[in-house]
Predicted model as a PDB file, atoms N, CA, C, CB and O in Angstrom, pLDDT in the B-factor column:
MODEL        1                                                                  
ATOM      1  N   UNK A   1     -12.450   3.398   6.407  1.00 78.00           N  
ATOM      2  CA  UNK A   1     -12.775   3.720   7.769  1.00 78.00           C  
ATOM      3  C   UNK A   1     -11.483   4.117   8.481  1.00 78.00           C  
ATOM      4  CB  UNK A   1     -13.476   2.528   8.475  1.00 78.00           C  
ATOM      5  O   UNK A   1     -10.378   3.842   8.012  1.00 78.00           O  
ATOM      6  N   UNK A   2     -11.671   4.817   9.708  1.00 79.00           N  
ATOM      7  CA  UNK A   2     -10.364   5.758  10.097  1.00 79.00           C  
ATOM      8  C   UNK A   2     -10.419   5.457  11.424  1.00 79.00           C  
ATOM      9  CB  UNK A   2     -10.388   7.478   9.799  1.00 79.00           C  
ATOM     10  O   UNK A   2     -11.564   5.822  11.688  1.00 79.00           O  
ATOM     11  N   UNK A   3      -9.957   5.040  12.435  1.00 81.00           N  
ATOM     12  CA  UNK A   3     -10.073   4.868  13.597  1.00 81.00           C  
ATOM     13  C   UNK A   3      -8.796   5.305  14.699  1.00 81.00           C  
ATOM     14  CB  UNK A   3     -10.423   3.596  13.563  1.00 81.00           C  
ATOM     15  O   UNK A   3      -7.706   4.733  14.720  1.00 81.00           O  
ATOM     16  N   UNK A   4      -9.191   6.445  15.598  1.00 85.00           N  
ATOM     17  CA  UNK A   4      -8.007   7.353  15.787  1.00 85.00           C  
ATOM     18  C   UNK A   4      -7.175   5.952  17.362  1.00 85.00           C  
ATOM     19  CB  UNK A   4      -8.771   9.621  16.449  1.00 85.00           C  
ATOM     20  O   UNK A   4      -7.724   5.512  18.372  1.00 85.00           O  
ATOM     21  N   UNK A   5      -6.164   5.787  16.967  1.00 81.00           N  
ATOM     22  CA  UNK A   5      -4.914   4.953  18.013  1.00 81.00           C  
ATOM     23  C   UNK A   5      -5.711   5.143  18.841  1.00 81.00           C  
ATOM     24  CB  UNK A   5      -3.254   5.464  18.407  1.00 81.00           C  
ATOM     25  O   UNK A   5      -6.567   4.259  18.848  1.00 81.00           O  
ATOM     26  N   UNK A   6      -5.928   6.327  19.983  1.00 87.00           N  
ATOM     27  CA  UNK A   6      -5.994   6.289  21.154  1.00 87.00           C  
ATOM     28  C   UNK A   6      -7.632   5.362  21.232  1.00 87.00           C  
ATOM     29  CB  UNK A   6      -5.777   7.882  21.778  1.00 87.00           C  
ATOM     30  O   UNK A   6      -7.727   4.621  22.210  1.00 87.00           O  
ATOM     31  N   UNK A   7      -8.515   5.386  20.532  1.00 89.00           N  
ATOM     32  CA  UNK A   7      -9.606   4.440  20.960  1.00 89.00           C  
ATOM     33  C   UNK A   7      -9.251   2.988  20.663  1.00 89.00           C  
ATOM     34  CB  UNK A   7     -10.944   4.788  20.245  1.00 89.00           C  
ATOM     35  O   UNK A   7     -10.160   2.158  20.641  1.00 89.00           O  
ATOM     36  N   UNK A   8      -8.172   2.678  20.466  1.00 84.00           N  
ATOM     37  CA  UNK A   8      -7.774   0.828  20.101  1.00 84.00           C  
ATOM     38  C   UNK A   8      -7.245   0.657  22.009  1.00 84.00           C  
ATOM     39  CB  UNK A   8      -5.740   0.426  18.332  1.00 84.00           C  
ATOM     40  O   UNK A   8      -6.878   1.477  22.850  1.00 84.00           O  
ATOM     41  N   UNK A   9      -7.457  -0.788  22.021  1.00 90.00           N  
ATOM     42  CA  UNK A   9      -7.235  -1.118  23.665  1.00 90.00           C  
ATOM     43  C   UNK A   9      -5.293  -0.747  23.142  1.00 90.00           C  
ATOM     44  CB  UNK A   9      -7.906  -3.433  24.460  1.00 90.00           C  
ATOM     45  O   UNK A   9      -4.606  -0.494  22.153  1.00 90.00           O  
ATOM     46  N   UNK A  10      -5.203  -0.935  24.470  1.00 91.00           N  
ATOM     47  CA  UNK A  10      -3.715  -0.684  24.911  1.00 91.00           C  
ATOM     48  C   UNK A  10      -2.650  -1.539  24.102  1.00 91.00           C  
ATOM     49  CB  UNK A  10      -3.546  -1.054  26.497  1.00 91.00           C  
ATOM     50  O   UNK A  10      -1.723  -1.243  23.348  1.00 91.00           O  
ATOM     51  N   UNK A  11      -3.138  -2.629  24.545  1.00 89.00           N  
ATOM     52  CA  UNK A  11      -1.863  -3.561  23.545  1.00 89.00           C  
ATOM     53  C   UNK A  11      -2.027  -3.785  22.079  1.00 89.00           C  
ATOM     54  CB  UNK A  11      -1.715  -5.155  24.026  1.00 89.00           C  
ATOM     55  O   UNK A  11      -1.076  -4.335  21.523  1.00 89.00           O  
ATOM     56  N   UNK A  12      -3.302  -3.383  21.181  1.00 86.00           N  
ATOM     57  CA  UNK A  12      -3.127  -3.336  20.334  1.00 86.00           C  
ATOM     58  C   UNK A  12      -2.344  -1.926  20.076  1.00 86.00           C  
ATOM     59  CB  UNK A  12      -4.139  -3.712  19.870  1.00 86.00           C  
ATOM     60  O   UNK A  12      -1.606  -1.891  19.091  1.00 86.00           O  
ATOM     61  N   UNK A  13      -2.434  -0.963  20.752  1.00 89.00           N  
ATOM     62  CA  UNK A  13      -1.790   0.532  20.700  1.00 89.00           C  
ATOM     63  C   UNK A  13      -0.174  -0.031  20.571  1.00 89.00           C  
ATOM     64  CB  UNK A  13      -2.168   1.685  22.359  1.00 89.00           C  
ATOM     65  O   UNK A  13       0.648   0.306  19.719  1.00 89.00           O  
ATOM     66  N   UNK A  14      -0.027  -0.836  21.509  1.00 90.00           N  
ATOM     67  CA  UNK A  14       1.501  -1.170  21.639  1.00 90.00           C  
ATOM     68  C   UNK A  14       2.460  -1.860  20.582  1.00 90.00           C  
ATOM     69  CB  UNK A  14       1.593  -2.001  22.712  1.00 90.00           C  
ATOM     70  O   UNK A  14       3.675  -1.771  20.400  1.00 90.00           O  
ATOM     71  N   UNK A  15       1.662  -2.434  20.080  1.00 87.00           N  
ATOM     72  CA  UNK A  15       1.808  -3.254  19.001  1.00 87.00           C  
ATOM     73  C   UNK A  15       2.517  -2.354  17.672  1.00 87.00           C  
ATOM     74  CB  UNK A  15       0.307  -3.873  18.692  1.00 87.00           C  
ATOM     75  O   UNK A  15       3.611  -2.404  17.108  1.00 87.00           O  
ATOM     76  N   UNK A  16       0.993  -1.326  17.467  1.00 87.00           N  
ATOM     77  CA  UNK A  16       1.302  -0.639  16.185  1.00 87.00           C  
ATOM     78  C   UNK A  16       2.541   0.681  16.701  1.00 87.00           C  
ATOM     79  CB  UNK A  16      -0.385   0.056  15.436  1.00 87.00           C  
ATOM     80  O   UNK A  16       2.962   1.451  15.838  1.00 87.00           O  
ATOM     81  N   UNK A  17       2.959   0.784  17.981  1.00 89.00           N  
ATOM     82  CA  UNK A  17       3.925   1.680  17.881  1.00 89.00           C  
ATOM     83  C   UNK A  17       5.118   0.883  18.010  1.00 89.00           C  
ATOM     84  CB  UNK A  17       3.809   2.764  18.826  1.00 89.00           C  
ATOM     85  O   UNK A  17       6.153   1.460  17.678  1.00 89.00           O  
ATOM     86  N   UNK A  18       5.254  -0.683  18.539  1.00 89.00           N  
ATOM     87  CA  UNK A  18       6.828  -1.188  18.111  1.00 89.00           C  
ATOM     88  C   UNK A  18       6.670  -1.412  16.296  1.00 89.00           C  
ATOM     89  CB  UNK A  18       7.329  -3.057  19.101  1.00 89.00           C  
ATOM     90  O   UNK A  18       7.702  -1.255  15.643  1.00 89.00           O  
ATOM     91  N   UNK A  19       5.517  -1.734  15.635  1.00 86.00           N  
ATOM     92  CA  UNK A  19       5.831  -1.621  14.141  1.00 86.00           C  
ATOM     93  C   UNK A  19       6.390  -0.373  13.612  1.00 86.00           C  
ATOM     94  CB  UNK A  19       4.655  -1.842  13.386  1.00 86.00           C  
ATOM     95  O   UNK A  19       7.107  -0.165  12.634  1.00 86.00           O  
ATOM     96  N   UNK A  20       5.922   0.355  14.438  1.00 87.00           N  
ATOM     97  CA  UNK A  20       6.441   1.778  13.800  1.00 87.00           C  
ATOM     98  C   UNK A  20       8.405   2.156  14.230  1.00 87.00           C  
ATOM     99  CB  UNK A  20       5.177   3.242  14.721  1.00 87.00           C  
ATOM    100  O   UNK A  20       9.311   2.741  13.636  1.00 87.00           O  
ATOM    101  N   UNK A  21       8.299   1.548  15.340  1.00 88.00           N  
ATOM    102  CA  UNK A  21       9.779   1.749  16.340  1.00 88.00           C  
ATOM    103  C   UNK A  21      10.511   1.095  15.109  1.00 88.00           C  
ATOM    104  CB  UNK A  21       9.987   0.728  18.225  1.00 88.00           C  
ATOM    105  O   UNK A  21      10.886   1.844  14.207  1.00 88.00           O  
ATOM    106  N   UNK A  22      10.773  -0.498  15.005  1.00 88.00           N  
ATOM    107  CA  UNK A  22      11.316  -1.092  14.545  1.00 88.00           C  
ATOM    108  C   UNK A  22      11.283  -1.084  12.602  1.00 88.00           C  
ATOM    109  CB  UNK A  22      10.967  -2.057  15.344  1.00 88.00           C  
ATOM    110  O   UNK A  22      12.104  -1.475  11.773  1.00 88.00           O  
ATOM    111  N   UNK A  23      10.358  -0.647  12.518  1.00 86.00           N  
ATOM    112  CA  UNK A  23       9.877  -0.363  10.892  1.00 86.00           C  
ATOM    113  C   UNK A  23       9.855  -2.006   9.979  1.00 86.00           C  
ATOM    114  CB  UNK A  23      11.323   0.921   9.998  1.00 86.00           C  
ATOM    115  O   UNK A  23      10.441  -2.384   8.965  1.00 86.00           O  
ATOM    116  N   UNK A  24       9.177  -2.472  10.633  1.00 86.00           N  
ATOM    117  CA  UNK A  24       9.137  -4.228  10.529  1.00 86.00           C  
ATOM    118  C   UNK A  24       7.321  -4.514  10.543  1.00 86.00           C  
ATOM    119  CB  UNK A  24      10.127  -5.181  12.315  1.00 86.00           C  
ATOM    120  O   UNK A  24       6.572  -4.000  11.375  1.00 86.00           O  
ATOM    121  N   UNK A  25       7.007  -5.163   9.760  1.00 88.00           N  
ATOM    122  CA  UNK A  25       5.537  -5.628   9.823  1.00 88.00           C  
ATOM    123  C   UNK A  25       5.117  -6.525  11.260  1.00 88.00           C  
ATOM    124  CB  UNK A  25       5.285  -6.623   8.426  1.00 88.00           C  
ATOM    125  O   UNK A  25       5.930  -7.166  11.927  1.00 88.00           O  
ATOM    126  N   UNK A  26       3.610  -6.397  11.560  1.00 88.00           N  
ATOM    127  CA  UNK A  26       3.610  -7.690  12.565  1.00 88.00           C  
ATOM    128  C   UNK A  26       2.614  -8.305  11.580  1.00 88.00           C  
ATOM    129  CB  UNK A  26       3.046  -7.508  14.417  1.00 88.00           C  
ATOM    130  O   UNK A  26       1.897  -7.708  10.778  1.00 88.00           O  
ATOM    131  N   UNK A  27       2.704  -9.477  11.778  1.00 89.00           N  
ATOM    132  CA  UNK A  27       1.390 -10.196  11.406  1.00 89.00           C  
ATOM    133  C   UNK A  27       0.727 -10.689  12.732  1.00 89.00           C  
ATOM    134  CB  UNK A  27       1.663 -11.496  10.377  1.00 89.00           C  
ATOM    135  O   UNK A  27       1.254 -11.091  13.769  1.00 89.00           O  
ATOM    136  N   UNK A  28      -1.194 -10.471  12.231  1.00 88.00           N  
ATOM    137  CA  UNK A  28      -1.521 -11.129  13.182  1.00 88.00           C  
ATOM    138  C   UNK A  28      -2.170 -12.497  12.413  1.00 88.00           C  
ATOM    139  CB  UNK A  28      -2.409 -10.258  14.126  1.00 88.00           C  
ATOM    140  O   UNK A  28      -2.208 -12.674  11.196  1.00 88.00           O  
ATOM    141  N   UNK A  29      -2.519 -13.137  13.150  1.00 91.00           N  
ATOM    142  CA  UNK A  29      -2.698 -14.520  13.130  1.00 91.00           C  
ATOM    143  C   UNK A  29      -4.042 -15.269  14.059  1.00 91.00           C  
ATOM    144  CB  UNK A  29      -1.317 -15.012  13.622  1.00 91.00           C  
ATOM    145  O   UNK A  29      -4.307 -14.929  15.212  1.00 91.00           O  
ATOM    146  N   UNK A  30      -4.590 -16.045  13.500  1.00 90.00           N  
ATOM    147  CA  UNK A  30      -5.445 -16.876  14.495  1.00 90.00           C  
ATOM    148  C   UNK A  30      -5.551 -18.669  13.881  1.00 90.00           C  
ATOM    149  CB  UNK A  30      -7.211 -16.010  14.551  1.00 90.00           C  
ATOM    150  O   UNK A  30      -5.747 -19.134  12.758  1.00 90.00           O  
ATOM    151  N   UNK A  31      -5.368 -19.162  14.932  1.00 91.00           N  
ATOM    152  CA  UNK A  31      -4.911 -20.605  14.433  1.00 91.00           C  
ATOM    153  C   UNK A  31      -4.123 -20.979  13.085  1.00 91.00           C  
ATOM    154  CB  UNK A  31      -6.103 -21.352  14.315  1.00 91.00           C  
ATOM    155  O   UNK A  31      -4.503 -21.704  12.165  1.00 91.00           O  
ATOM    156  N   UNK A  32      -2.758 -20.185  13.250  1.00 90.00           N  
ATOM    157  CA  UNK A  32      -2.000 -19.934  11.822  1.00 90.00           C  
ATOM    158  C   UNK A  32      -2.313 -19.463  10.568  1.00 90.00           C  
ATOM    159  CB  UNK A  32      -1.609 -20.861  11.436  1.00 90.00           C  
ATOM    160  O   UNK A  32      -1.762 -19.423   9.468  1.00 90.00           O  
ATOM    161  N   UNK A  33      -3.904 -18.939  11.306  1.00 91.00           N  
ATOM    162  CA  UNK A  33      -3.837 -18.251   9.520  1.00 91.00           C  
ATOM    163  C   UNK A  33      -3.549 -16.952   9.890  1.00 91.00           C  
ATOM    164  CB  UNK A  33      -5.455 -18.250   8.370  1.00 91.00           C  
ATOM    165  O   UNK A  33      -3.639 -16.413  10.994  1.00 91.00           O  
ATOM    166  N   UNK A  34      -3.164 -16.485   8.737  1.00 90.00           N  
ATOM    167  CA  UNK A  34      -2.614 -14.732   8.593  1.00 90.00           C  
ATOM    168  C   UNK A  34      -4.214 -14.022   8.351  1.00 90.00           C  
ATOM    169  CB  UNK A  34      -1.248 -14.331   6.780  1.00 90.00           C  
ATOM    170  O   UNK A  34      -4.698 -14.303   7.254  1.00 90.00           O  
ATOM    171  N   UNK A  35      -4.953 -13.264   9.127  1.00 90.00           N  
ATOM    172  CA  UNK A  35      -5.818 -12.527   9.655  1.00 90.00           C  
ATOM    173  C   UNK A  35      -5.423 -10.535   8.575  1.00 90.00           C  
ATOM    174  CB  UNK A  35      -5.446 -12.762  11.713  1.00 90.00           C  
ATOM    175  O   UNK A  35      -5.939 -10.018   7.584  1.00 90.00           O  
ATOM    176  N   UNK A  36      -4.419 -10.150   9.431  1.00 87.00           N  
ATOM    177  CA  UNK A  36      -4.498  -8.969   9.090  1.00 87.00           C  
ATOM    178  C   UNK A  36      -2.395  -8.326   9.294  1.00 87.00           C  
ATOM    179  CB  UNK A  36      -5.948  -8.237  10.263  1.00 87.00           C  
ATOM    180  O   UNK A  36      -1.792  -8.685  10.306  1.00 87.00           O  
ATOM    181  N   UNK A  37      -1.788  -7.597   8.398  1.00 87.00           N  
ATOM    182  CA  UNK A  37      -0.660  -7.017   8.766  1.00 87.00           C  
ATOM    183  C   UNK A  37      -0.680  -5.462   9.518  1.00 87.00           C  
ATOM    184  CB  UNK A  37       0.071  -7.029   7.538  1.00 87.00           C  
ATOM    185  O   UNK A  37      -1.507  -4.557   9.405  1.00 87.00           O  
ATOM    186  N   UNK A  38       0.349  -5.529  10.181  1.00 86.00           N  
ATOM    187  CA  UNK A  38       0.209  -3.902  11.044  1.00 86.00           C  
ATOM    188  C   UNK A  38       1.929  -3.586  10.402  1.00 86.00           C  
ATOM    189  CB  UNK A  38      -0.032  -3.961  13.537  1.00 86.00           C  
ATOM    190  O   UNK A  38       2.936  -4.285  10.506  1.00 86.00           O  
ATOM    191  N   UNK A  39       1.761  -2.505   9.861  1.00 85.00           N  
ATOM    192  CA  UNK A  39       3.042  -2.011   8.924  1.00 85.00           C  
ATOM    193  C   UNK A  39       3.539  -0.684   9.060  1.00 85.00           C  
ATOM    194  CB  UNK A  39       2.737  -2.075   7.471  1.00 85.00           C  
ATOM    195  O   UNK A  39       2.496  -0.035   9.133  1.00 85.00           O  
ATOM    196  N   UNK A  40       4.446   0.091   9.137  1.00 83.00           N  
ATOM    197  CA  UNK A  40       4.277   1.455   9.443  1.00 83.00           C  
ATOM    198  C   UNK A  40       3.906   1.881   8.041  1.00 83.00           C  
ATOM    199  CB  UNK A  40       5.573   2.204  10.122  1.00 83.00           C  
ATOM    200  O   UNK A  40       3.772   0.920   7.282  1.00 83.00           O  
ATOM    201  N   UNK A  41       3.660   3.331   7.376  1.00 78.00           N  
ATOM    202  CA  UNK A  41       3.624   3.695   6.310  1.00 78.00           C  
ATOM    203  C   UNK A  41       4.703   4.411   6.359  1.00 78.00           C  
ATOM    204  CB  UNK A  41       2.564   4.185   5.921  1.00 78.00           C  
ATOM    205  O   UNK A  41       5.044   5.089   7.328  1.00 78.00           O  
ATOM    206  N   UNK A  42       5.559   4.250   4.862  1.00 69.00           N  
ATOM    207  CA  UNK A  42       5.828   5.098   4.704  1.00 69.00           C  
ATOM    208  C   UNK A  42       6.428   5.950   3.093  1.00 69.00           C  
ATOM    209  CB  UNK A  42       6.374   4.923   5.649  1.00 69.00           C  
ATOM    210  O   UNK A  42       6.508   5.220   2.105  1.00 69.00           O  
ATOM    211  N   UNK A  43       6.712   7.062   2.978  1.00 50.00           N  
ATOM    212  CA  UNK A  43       6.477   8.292   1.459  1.00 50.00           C  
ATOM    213  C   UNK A  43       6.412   6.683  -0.008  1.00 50.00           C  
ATOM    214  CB  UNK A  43       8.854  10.005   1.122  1.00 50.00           C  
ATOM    215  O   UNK A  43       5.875   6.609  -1.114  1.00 50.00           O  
ATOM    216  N   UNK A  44       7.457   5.466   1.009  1.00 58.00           N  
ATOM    217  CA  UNK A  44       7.390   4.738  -0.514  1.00 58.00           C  
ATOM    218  C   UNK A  44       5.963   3.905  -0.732  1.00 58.00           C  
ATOM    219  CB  UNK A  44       8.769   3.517  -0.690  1.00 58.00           C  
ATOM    220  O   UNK A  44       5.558   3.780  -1.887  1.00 58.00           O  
ATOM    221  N   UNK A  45       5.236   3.364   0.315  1.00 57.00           N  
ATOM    222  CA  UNK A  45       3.902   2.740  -0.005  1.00 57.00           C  
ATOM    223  C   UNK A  45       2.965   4.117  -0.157  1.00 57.00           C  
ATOM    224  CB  UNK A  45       3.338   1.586   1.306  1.00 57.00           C  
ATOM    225  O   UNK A  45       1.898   3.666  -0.576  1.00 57.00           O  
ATOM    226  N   UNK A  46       2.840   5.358  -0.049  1.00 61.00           N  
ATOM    227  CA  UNK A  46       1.959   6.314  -0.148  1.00 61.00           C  
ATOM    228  C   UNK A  46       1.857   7.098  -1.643  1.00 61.00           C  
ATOM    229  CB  UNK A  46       2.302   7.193   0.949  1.00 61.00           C  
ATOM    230  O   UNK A  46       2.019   8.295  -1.879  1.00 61.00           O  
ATOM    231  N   UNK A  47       1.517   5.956  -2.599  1.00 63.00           N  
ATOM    232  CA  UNK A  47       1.267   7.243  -3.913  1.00 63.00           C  
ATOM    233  C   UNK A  47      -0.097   7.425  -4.446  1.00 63.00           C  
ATOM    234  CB  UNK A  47       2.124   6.909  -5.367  1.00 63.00           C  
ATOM    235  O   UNK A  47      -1.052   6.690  -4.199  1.00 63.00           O  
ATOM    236  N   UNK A  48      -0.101   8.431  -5.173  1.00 68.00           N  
ATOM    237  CA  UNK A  48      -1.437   9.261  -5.678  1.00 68.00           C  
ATOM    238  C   UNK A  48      -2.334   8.064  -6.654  1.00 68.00           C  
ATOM    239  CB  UNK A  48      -0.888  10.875  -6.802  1.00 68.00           C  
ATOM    240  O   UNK A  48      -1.733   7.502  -7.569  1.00 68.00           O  
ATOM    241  N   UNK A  49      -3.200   7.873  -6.489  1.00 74.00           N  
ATOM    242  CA  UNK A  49      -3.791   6.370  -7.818  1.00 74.00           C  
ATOM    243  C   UNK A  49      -4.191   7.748  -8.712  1.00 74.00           C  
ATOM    244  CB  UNK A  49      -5.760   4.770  -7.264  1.00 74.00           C  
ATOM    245  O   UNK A  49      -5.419   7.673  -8.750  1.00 74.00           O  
ATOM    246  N   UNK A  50      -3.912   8.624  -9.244  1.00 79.00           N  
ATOM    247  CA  UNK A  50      -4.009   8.915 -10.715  1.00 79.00           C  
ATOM    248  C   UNK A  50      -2.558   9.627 -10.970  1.00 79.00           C  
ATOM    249  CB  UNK A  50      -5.416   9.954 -11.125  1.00 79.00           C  
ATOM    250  O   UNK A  50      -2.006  10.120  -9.986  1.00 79.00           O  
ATOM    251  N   UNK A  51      -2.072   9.686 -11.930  1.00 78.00           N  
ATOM    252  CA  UNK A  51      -1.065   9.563 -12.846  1.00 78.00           C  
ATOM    253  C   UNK A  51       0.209   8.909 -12.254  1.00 78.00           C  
ATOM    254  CB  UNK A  51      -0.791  10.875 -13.394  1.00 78.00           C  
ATOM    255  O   UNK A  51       1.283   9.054 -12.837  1.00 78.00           O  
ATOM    256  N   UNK A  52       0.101   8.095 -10.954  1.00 76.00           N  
ATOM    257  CA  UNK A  52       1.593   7.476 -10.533  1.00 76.00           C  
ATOM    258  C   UNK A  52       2.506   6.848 -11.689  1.00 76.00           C  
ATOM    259  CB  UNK A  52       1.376   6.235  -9.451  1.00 76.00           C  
ATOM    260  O   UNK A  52       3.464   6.123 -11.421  1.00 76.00           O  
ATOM    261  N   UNK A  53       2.189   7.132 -12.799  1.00 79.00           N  
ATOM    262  CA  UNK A  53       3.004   5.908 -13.683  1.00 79.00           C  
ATOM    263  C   UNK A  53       3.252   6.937 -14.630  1.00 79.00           C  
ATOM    264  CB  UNK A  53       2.126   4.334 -14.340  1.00 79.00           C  
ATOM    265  O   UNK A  53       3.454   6.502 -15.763  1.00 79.00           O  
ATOM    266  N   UNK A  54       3.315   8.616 -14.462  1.00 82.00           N  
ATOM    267  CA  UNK A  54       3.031   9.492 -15.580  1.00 82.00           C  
ATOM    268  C   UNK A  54       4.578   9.207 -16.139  1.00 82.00           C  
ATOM    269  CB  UNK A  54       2.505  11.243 -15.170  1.00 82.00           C  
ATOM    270  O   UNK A  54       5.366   8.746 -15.313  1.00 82.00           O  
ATOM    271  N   UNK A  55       5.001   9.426 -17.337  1.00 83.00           N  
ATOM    272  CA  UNK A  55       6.335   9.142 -17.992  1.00 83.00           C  
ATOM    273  C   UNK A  55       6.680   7.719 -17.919  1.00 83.00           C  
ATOM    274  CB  UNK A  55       7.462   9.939 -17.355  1.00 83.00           C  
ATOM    275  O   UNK A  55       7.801   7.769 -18.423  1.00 83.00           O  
ATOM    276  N   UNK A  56       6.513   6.667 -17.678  1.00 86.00           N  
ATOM    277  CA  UNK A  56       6.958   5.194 -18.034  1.00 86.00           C  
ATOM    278  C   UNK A  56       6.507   4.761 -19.110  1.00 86.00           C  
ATOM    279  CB  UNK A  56       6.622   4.219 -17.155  1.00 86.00           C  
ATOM    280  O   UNK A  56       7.030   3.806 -19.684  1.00 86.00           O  
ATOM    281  N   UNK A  57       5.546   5.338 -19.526  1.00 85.00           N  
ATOM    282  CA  UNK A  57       5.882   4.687 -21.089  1.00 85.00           C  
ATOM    283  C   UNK A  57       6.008   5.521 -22.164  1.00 85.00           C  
ATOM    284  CB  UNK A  57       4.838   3.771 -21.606  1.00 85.00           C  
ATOM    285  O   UNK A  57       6.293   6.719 -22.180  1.00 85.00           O  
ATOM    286  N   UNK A  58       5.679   4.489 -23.396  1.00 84.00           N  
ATOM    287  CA  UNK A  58       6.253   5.418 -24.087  1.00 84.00           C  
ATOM    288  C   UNK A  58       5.445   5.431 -25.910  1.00 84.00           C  
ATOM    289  CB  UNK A  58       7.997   5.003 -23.936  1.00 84.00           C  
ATOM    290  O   UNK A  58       4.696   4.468 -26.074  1.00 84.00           O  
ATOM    291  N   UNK A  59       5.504   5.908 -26.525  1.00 80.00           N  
ATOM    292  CA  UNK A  59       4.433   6.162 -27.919  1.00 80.00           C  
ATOM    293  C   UNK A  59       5.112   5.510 -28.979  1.00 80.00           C  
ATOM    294  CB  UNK A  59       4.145   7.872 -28.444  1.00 80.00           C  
ATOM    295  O   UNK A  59       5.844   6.362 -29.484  1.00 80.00           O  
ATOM    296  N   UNK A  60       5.246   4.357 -29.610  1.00 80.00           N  
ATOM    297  CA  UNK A  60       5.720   3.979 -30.790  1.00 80.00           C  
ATOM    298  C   UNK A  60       4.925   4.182 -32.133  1.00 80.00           C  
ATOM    299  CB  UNK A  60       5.982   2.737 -30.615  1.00 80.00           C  
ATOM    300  O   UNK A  60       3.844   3.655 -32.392  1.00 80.00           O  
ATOM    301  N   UNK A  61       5.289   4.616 -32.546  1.00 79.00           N  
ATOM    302  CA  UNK A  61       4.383   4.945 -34.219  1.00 79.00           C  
ATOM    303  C   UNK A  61       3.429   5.742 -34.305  1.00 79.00           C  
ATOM    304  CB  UNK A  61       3.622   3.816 -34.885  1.00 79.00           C  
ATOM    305  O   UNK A  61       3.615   6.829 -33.757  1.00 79.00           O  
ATOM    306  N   UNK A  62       2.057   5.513 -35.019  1.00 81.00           N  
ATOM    307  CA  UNK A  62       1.012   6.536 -35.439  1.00 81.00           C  
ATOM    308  C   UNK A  62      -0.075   6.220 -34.432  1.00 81.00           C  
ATOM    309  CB  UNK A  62       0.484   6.410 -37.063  1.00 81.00           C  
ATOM    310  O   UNK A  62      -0.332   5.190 -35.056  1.00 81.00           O  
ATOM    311  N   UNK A  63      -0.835   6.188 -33.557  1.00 77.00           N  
ATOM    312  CA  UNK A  63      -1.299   6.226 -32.952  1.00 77.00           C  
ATOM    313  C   UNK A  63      -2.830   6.453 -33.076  1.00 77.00           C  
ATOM    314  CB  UNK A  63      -0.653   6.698 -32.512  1.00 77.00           C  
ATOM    315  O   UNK A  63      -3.785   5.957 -32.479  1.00 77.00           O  
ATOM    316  N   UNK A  64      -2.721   7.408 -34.096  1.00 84.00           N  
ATOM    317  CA  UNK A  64      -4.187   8.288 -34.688  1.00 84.00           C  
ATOM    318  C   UNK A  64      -4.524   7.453 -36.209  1.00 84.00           C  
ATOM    319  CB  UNK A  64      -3.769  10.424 -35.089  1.00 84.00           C  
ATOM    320  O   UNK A  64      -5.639   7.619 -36.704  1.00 84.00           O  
ATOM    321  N   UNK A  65      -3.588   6.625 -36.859  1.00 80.00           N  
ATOM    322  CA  UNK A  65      -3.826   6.851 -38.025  1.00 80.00           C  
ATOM    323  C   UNK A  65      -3.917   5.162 -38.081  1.00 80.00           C  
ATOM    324  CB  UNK A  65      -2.757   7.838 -38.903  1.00 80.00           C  
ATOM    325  O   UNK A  65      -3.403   4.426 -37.239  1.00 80.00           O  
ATOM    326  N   UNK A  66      -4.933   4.572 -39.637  1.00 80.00           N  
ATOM    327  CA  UNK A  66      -5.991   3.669 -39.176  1.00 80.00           C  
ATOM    328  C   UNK A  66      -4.665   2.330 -39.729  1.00 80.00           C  
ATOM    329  CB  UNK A  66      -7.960   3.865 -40.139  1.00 80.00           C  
ATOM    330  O   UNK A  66      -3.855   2.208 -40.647  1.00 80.00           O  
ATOM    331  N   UNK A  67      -5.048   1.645 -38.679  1.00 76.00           N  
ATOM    332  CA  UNK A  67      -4.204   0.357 -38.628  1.00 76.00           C  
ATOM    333  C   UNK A  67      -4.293  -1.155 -39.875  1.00 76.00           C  
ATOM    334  CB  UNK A  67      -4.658  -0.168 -37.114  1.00 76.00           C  
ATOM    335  O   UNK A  67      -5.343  -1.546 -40.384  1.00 76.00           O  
ATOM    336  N   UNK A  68      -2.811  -1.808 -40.140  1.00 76.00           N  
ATOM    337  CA  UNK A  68      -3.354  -2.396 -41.475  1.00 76.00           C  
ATOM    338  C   UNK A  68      -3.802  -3.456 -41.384  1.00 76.00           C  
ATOM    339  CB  UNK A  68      -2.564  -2.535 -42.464  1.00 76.00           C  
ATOM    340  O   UNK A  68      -3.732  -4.300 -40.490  1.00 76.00           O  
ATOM    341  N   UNK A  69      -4.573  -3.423 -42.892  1.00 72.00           N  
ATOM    342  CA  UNK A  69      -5.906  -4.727 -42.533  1.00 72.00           C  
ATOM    343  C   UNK A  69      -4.695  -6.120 -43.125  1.00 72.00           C  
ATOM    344  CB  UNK A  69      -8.059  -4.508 -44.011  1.00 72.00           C  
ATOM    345  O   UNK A  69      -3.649  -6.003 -43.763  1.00 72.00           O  
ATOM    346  N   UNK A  70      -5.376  -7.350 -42.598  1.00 66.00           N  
ATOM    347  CA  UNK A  70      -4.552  -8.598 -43.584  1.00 66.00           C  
ATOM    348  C   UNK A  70      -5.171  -8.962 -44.419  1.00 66.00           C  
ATOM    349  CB  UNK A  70      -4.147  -9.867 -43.067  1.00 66.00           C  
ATOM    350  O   UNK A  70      -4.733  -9.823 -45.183  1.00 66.00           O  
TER     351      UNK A  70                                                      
ENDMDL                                                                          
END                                                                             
């Protein structure tokens, strides 16, 4: 779900632009429990979920060919 800033009340507006100012998380909270984080994004939390990991590994041996029995 996508919800554009300007329809959030004011001080939550305020909120997510000192996270963004300061580049620091807020947590919110209700009777000490941790509820929800407000974080800025940025290029390093934003990657693609298919091939982000393309080249880290790596192919040892035969792969195709049939494995030995004991």
């Amino acid at each position: 779900m996508q919800i554009p800033i300007e329809e959030l009340p004011e001080s939550l507006q305020s909120l997510i632009q000192q996270a963004r100012q300061s580049n620091t998380p807020i947590t919110l909270t209700q009777s000490d429990e941790p509820l929800a984080t407000i974080m800025p994004l940025s290029q390093k939390t934003i990657r693609p979920s298919f091939g982000f990991m393309q080249g880290t590994g790596e192919i040892m041996g035969d792969i195709v060919g049939p494995t030995e029995q004991p």
